[in-house]
N, C-alpha and C positions, 0 to 999 in steps of 0.2 A: 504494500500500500504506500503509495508517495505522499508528500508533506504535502500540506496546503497551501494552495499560492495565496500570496498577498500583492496588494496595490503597489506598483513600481513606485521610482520616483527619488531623486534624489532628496526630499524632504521627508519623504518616510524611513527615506535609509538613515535621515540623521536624528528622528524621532527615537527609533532604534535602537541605534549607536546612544544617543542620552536617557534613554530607558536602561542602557547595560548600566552606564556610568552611576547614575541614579542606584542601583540596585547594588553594584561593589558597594558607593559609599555607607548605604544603609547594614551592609554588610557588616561591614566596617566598625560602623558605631554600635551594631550589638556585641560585636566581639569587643573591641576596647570597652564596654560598659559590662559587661558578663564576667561577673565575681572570680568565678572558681577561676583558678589554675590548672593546665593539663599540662599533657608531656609536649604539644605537638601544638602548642599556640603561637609561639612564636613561627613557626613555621607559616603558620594560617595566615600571619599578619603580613611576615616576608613576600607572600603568596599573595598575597590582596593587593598587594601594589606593584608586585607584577603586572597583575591581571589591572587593575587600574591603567597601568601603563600600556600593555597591548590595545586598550578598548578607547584610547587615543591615535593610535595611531593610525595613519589613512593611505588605504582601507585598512578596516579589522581585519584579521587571518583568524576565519575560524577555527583551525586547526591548532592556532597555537593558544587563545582562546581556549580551548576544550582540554586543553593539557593541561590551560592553567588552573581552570577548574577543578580539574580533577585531583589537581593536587592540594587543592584548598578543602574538597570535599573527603580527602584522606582524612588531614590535619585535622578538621571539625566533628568526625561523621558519626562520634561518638557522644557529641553535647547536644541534645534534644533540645533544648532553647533556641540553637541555631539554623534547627532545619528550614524553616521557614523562609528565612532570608538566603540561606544555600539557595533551596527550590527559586525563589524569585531570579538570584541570578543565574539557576541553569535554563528557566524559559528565555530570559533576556537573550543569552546566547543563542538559545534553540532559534529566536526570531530572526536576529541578526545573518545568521547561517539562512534564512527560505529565502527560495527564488522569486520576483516579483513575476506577477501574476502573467507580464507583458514577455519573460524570457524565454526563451525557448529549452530550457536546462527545465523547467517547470513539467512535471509530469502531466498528463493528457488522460481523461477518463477514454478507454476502448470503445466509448460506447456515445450516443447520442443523447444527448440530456435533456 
């Protein structure tokens, strides 16, 4: 089953891109406000600003995106306060990554609609 196309456009792409950013930063502020101590927070943090910094850069590469993720969702994946704002920025990502609706990379229903 292929992704869902969305509306092209360079102002969506930068909606997007400021919804990822959006979502690191709030990221961000739950981990710096979030009491306990783990083993693998500082890693999280290193990782967030990474991943800050790839979601500036033009264009995004989702690939390295999804790496950075990944590795923040290592770091975190064990503090349930945090999943929520994880989840926010792995649909950010997820979004940033679809093809607009006008591209031809955009999958095609087989069939007549």
């Amino acid at each position: 089953m292929g992704r869902p196309a969305v509306a092209g456009g360079d102002g969506e792409r930068a909606a997007r891109i400021g919804a990822l950013q959006c979502a690191i930063g709030r990221l961000r502020g739950e981990l710096a406000a979030h009491p306990a101590e783990f083993i693998d927070r500082a890693i999280a943090e290193d990782e967030l600003a990474v991943l800050a910094g790839l979601a500036r850069e033009q264009p995004p590469q989702p690939a390295a995106l999804r790496r950075s993720l990944l590795v923040v969702a290592a770091a975190v994946g064990s503090v349930s306060a945090l999943a929520g704002g994880l989840a926010e920025v792995r649909v950010a990502v997820d979004l940033l990554d679809l093809p607009a609706a006008d591209d031809p990379r955009t999958p095609q229903p087989p069939y007549e609609v």
